[in-house]
Each structure stands twice: as C-alpha cells, then as structure tokens.
Backbone as a ProteinNet text record, in pm:
[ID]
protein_1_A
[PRIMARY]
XXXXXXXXXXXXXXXXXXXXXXXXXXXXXXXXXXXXXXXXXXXXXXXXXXXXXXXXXXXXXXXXXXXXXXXXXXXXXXXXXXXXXXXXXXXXXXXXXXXXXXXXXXXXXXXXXXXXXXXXXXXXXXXXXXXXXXXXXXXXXXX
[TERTIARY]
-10425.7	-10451.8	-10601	-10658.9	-10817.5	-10850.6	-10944.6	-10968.1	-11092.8	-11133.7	-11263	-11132.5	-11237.4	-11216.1	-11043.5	-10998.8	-10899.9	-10782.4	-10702.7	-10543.7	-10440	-10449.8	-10383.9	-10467	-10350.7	-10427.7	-10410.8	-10556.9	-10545	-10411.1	-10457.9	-10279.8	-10350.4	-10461.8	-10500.6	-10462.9	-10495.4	-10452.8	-10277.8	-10207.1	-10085.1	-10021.3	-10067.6	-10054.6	-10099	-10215.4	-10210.9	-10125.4	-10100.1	-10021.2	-9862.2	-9855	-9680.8	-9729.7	-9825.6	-9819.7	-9836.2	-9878.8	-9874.3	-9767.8	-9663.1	-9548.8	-9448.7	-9460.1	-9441.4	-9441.1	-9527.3	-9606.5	-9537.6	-9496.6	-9469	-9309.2	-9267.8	-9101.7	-9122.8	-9165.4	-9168	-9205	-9294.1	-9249.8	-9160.3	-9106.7	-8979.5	-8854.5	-8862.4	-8768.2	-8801	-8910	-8956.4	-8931.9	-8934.2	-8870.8	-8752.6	-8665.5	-8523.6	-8448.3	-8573.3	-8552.5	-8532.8	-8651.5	-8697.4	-8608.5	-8513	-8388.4	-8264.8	-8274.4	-8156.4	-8114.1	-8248.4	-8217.8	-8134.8	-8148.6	-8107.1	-7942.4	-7942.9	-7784.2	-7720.8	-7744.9	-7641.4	-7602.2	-7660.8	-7574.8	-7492.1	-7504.2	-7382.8	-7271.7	-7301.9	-7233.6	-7237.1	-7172.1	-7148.5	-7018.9	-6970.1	-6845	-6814.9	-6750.3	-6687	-6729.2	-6676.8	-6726.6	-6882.9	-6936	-7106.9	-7155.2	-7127.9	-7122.4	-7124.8	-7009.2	-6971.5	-7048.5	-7079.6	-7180.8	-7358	-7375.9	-7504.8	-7516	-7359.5	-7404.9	-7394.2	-7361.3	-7345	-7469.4	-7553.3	-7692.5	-7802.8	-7732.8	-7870.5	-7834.2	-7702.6	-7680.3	-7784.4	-7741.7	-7785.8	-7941.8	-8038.2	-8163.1	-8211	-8142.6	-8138.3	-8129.3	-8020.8	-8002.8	-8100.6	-8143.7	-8284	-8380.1	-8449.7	-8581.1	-8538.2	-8379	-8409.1	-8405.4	-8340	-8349.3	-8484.3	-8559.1	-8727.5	-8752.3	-8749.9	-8863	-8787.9	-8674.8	-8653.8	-8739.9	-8675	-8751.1	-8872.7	-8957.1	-9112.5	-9111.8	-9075.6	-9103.6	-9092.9	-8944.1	-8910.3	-8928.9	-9051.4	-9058.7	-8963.7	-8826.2	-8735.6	-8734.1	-8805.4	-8765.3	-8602.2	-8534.9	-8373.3	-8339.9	-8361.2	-8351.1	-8426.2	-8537.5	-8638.7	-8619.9	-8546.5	-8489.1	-8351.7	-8308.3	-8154.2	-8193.6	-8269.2	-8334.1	-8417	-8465.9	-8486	-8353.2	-8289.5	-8167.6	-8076.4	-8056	-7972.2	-8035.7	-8177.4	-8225.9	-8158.2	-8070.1	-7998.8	-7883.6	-7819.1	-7670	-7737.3	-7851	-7887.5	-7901.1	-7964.3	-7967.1	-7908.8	-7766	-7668.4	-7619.6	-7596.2	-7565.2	-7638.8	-7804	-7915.7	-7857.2	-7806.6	-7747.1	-7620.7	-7550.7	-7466.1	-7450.8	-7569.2	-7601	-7643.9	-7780.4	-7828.5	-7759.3	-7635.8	-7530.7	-7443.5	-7447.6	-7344.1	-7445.9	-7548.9	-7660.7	-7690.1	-7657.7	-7740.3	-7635.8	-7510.3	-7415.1	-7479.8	-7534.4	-7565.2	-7674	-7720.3	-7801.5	-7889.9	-8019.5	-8077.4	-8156.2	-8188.7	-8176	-8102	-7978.6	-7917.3	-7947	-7953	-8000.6	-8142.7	-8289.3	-8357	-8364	-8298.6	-8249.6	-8213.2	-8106.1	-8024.6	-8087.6	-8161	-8293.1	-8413.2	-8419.7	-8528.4	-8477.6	-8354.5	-8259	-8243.4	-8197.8	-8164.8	-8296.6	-8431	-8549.4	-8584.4	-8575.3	-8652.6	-8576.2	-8435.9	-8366.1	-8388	-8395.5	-8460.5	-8582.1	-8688.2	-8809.5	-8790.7	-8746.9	-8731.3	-8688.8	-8578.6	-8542.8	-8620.2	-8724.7	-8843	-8920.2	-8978.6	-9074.7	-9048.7	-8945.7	-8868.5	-8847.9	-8858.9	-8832	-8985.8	-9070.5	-9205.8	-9266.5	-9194.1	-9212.7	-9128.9	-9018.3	-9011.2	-9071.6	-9105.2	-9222	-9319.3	-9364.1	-9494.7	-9469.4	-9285.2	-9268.8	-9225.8	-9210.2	-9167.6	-9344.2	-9414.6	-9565.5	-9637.6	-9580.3	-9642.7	-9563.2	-9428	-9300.8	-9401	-9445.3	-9475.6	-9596.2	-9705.9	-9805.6	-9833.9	-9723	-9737.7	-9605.6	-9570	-9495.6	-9419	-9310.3	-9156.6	-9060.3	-9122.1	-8944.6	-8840.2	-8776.3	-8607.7	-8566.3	-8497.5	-8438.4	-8406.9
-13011.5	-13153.9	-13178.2	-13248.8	-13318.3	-13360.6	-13352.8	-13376.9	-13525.8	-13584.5	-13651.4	-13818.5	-13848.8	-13973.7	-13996.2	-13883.5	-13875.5	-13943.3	-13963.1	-14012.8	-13979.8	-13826.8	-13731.4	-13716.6	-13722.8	-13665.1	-13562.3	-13484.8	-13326.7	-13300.6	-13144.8	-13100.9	-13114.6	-13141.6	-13149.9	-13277.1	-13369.4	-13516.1	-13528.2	-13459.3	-13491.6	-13386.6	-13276.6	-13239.1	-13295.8	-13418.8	-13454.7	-13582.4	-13670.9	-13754.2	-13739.5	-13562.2	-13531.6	-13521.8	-13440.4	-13449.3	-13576.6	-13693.9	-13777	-13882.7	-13862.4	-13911.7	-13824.7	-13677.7	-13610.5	-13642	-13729.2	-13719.7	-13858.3	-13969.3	-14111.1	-14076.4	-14007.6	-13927.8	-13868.6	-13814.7	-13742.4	-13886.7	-13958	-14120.5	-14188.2	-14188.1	-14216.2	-14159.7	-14042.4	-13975.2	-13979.8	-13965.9	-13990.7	-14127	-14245.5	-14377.2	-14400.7	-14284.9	-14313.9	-14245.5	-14083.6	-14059.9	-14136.1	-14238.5	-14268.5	-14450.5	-14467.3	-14545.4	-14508.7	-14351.6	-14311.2	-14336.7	-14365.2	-14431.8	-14520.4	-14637.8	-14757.2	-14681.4	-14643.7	-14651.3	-14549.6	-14475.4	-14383.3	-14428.1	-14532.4	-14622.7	-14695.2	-14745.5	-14829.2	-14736	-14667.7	-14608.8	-14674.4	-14581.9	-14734.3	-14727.2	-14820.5	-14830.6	-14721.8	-14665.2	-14570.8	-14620.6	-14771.6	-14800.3	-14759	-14812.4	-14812.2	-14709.6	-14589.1	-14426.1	-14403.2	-14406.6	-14358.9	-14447.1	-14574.4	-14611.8	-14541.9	-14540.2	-14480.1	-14289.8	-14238.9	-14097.5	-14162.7	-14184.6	-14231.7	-14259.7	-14332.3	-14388.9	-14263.3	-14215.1	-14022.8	-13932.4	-13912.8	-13829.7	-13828.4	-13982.6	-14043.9	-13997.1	-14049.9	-14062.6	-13875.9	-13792.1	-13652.4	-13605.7	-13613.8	-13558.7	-13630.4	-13765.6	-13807	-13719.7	-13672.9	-13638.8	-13473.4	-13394	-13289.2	-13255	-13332	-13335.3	-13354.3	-13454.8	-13467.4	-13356	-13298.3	-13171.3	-13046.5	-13052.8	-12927.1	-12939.6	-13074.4	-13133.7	-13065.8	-13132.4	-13088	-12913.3	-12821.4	-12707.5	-12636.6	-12686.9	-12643.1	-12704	-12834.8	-12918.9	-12902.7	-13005.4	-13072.7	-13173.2	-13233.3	-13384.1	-13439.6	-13381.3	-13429	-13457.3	-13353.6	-13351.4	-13461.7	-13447.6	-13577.1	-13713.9	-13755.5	-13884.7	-13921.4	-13825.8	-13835.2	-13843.7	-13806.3	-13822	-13997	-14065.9	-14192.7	-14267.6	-14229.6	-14301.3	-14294.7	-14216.5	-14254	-14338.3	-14367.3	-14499.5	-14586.5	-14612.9	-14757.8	-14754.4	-14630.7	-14630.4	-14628	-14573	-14575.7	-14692.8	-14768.5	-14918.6	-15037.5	-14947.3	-15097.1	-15007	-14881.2	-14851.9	-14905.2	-14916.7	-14989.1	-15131.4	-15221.6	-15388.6	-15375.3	-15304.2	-15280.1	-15289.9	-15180.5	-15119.1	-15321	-15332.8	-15451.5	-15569.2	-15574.5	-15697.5	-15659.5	-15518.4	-15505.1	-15519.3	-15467.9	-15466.3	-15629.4	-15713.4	-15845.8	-15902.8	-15858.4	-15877.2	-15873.2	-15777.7	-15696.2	-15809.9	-15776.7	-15895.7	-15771.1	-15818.4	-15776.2	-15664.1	-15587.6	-15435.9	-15361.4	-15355.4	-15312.2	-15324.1	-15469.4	-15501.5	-15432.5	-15450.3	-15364.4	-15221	-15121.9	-15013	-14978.1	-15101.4	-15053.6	-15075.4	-15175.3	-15237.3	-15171.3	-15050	-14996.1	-14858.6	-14838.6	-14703.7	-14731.5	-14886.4	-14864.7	-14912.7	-14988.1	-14970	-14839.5	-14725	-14594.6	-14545.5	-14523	-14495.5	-14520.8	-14631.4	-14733.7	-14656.3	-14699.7	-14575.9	-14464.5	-14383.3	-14224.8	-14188.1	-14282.4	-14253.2	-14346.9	-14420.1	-14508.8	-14356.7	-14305	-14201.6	-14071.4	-14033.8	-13918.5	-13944.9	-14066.9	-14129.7	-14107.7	-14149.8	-14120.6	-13977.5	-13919.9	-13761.2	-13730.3	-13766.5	-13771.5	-13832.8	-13906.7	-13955.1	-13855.2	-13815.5	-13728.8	-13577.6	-13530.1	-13421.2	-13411.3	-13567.2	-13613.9	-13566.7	-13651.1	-13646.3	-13487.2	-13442.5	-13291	-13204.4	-13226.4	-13135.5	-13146.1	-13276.4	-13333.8	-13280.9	-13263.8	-13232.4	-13099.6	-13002.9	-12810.6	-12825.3	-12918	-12919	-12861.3	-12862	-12784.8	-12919.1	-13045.6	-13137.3	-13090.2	-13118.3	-13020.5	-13117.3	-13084.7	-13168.8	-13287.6
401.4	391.8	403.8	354.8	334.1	470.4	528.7	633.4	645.3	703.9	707.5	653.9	539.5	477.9	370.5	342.5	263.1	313.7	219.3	286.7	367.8	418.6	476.5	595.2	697.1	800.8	869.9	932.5	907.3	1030.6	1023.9	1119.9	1284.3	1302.9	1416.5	1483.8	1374.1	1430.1	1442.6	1371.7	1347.7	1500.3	1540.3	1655	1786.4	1749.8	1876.3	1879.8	1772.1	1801.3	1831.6	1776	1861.2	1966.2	2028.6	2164	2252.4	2200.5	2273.2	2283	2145.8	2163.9	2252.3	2262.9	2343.1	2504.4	2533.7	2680.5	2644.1	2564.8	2620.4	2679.3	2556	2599.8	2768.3	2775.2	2945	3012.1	2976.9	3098	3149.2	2996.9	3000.7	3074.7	3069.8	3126.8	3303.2	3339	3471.6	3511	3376.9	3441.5	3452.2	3389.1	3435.7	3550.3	3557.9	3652.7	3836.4	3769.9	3932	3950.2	3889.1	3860.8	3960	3998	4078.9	4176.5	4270.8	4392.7	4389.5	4325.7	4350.6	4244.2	4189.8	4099.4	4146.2	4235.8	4316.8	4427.5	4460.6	4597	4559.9	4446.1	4383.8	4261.6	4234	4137	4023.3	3910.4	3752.9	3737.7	3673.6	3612	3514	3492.5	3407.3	3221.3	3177.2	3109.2	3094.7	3141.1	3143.5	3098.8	3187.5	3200.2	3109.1	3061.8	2876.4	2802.5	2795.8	2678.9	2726.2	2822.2	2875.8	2848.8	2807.2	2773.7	2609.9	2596.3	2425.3	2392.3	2469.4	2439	2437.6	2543	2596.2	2494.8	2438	2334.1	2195.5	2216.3	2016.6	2045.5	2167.2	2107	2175.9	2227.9	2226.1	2078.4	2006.7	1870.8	1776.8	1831.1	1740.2	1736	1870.1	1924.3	1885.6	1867.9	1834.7	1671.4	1585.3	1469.9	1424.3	1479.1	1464.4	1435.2	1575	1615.4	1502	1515	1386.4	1253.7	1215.1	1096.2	1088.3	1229.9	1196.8	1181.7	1273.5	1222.7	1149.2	1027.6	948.7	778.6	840.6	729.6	628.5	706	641.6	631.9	507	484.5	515.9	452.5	459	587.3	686.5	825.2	929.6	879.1	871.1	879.7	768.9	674.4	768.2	815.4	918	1027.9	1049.4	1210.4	1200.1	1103.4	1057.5	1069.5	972.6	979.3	1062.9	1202.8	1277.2	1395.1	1397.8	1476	1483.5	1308.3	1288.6	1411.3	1386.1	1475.3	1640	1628.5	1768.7	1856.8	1794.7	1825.4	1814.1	1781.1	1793.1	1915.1	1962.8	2130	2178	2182.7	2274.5	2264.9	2157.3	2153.9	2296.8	2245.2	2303.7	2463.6	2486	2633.1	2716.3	2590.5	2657.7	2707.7	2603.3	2693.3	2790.3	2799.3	2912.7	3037.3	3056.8	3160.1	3193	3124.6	3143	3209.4	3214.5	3305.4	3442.1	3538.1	3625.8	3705.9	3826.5	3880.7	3984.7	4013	4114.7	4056.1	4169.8	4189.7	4040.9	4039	3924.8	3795.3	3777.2	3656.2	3649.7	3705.5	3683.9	3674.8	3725.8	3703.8	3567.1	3540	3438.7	3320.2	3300.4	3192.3	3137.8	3283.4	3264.6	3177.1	3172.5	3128.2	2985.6	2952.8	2819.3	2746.9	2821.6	2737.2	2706.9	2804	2762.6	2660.3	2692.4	2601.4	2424.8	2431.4	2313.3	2266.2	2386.4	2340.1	2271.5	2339.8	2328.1	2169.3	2155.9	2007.1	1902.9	1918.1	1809.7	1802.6	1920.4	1952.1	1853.6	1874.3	1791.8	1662.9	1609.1	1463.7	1411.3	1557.2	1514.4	1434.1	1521.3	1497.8	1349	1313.6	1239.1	1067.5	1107.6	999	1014	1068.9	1050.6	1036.6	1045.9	972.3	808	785.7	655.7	563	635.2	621.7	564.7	680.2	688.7	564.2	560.4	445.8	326.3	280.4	195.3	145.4	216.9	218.9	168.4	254.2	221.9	67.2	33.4	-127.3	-105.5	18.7	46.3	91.7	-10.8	-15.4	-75	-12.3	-35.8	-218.2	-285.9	-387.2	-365.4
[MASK]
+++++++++++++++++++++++++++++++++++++++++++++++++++++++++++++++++++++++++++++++++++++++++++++++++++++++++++++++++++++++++++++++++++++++++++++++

C-alpha cells in the first residue's frame, strides 16, 4: 500500500489502529468486569442470564470472525463479521429494555454490561473493515 499522501493506509497505521481498538475491547471487558460486585449480591434472573450470554456470544463470534478475517484476508469472512452487527444489536435492543426495568445500583451495572457489550461488537466490525481494507489491497478478494 502507498504510504505518505495516497488513499491507502500503510500496514503500520492499520496495525496501530487494531491495536487500539484492541485496547478499547480490554476496557471494556475490565468495565464489565468491575460490575460484579454489585451483581453477585443480587444475582440475575435466569431470563436475563440467557439474553446476557446471547449478547457475550454474538459480539465474541464478531471480534473472532474479525480477527480471522484480518489474518487470513477474508473479505467474505470480513463482510459476515459486518453483517452480524445487525443481529447483534437487536440482542443489545433487547438487553436495553429488559435493564431499564432494573433501578439503582443494578440498573447501572447492568447498563454498563450491555453498553460494552454494544461496544465490543462496533469495535470488532471495526476491525473488520480494515481486514476488508487490507484483503483488498494484497488482491486476494475471494469471488
């Protein structure tokens, strides 16, 4: 890729901006980490549970489809890792009305779980665009 003034940007820049979507993902995860206190004294509803692994799954298989994508510059893989944001974020709709139920303490906990959540899989979509970027660039788009 052209480096300086051109339209492409080189692999240096495109490595540091995974790494720094990289590093917003690990915040995230440290902000849901530090959520436990308060939601292991109360427990969740069983419902909840299951829409909240439903929510960690989707934007997991986002952020790892990304990252394959990128090393294997697969657009296709790429483009699916884009397109399941959509399904991802009607669990995040989802998550958000059941949480707005919730009051206090909880409700912040729980707000702060399905924003990162939310994050995590925009972030990984990120990454995905920029392995779409990169496929594109070394001329190995799939058919």
């Amino acid at each position: 890729m052209p480096s300086g003034r051109g339209t492409r940007r080189s692999p240096a820049h495109n490595y540091r901006l995974i790494a720094k979507l990289f590093e917003r993902i690990g915040d995230h995860a440290e902000r849901i980490a530090r959520t436990y206190s308060v939601l292991s004294e109360r427990g969740l509803d069983p419902k909840l549970l299951r829409e909240f692994d439903a929510a960690r799954e989707s934007a997991i298989a986002i952020l790892d489809k990304a990252f394959t994508a990128l090393l294997m510059a697969d657009v296709d893989a790429a483009n699916a890792a884009v397109d399941d944001l959509t399904r991802h974020q009607k669990l995040i709709d989802g998550l958000s009305h059941h949480v707005a139920t919730k009051k206090g303490e909880e409700l912040l906990a729980l707000a702060t779980i399905v924003d990162s959540l939310g994050r995590t899989a925009s972030y990984a979509t990120d990454i995905a665009e920029i392995a779409i970027d990169y496929a594109v660039a070394r001329g190995t788009e799939t058919p």
